[in-house]
C-alpha positions as CSV (number, residue, x, y, z in Angstrom):
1,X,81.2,16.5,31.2
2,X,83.6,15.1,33.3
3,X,83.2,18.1,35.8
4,X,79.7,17.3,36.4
5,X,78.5,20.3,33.7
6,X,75.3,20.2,32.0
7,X,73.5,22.3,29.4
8,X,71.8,24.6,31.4
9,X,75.1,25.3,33.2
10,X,76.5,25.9,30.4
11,X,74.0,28.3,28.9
12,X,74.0,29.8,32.4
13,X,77.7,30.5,32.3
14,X,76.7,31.8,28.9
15,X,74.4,34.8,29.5
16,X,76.4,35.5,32.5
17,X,79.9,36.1,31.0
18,X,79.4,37.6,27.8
19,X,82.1,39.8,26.8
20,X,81.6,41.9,23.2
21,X,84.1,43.3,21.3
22,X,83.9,47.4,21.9
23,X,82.0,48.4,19.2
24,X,79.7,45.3,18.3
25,X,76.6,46.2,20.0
26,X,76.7,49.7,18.7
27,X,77.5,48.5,15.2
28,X,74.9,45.5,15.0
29,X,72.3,48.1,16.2
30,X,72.8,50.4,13.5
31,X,73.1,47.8,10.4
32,X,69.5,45.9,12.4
33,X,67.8,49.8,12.1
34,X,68.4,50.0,8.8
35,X,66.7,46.5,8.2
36,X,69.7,44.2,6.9
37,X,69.9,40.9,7.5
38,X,72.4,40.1,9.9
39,X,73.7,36.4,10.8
40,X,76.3,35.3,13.3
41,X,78.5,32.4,11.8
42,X,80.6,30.8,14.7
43,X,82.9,27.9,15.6
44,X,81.8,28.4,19.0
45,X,79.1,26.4,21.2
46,X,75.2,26.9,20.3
47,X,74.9,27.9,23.7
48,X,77.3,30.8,23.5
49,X,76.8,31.7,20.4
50,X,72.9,31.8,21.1
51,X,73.7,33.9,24.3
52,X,75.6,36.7,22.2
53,X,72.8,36.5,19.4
54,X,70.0,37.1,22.7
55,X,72.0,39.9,23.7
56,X,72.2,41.6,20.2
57,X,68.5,40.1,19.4
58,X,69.7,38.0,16.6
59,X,66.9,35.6,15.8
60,X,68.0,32.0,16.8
61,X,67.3,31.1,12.7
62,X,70.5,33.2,12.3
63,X,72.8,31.9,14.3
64,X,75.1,29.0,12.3
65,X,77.1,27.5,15.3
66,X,78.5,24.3,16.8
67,X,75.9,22.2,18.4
68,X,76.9,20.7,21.4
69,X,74.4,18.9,23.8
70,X,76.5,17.6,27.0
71,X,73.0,16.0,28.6
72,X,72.9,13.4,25.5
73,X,75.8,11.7,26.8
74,X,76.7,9.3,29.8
75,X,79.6,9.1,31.7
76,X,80.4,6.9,33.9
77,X,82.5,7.2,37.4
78,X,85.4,5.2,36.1
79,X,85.6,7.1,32.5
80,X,85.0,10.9,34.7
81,X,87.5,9.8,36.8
82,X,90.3,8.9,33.9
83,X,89.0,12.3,32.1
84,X,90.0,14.2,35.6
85,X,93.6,12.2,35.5
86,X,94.1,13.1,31.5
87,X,93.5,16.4,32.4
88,X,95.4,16.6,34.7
89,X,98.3,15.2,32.5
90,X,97.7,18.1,30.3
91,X,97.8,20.7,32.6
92,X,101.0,19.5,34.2
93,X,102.8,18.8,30.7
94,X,105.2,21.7,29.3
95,X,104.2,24.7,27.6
96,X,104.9,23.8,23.8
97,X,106.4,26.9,22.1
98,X,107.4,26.5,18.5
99,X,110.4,28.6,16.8
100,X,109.6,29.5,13.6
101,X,110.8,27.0,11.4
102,X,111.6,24.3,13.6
103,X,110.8,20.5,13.1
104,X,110.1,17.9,15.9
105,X,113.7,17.0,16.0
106,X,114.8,20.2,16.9
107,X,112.5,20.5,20.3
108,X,113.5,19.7,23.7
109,X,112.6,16.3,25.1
110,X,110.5,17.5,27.5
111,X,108.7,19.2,24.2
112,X,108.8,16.6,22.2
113,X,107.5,14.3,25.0
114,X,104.8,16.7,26.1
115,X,103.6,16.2,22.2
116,X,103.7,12.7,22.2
117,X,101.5,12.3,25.1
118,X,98.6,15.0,23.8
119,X,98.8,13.0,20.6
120,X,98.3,9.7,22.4
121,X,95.6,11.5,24.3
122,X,93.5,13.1,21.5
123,X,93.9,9.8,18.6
124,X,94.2,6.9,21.1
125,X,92.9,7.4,24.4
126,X,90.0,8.9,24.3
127,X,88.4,7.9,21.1
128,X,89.1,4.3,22.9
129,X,86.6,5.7,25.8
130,X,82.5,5.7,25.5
131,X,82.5,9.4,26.4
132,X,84.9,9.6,22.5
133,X,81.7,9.4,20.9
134,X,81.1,13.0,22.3
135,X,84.3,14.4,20.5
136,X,83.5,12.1,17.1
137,X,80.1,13.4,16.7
138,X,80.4,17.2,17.6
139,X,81.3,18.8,14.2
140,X,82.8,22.3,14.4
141,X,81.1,24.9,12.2
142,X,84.6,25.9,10.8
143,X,85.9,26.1,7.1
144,X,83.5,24.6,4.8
145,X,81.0,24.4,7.5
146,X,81.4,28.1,7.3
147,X,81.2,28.6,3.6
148,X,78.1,26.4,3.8
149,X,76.0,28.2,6.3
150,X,77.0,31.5,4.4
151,X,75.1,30.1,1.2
152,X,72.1,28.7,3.5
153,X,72.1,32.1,5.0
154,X,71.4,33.6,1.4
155,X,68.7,30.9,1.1
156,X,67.1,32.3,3.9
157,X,66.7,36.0,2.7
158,X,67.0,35.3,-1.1
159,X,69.8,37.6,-1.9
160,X,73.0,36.9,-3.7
161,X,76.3,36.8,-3.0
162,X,77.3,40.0,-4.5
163,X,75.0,41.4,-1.8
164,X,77.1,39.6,1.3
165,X,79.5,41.3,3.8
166,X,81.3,38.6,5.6
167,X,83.5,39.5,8.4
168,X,85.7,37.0,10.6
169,X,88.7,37.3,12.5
170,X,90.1,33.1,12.4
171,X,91.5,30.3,10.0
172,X,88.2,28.9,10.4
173,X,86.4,31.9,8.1
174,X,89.4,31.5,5.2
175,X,86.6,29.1,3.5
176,X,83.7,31.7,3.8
177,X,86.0,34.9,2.7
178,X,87.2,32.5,-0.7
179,X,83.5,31.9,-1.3
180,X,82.4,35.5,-0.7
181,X,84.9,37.4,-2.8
182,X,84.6,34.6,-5.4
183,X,80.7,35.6,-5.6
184,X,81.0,39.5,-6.2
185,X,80.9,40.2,-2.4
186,X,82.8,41.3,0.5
187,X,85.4,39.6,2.7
């Protein structure tokens, strides 16, 4: 928002840059001939997610995703301008790399310091800004979410859950597989 970015940028940017897996055209192709009902359950944006199910000619009805709608918001010059310097904070602050099994205490300064200012970023300052509201009211489809839109999906077609395939690849499906295998189907 803060770059000046707007929702037909964005679905732009979309339809332009799609990347598929190797594979998922081919395979969506063949499960659509053979009349199944496919969905597309994503954490991403609607507008990528809707740009992906245009290319594979998913209906829009089947496409669970997070809705994001950049052109509902305001911004003003002195909030873009503060969004610019926090990102640039961000960018200039340390990579953060994790050993297994180490605490807080056992990161360098420059870690530890790099940590405190993203948490001061994402909890303090900009839920204090106008342009917060954006980040309080976008809900991620992810882990229930997901689950959810897996039994509306069902609604939809009026099958069961012994008849679902679910396939993911992120923490954000772990809810959806639980719920699939625990109905009879396939995770």
């Amino acid at each position: 928002k803060a770059q000046g970015l707007t929702n037909a940028q964005i679905e732009a940017f979309s339809r332009q840059n799609i990347t598929l897996t190797p594979g998922a055209e081919g395979a969506f192709k063949f499960l659509h001939s053979r009349g199944l009902p496919i969905f597309a359950i994503s954490t991403g944006y609607r507008p990528f997610a809707e740009a992906v199910g245009l290319r594979l000619g998913f209906k829009k009805e089947r496409i669970f995703s997070t809705a994001l709608d950049l052109d509902r918001y305001s911004l003003s010059a002195a909030e873009a301008g503060e969004l610019k310097r926090l990102q640039a904070e961000i960018v200039a602050a340390p990579a953060i790399e994790l050993p297994p099994g180490a605490e807080a205490a056992d990161l360098p300064a420059p870690v530890q310091e790099a940590i405190a200012a993203l948490e001061s970023i994402f909890w303090e300052r900009l839920p204090a800004m106008e342009i917060g509201a954006l980040l309080q009211e976008v809900n991620p489809i992810g882990g229930p979410e997901k689950a959810r839109a897996v039994t509306d999906s069902l609604a939809q077609t009026k099958l069961a859950m012994t008849d679902m395939v679910y396939v993911g690849d992120s923490i954000t499906d772990v809810q959806a597989f639980e719920a699939v295998r625990a109905g009879g189907g396939l995770a």
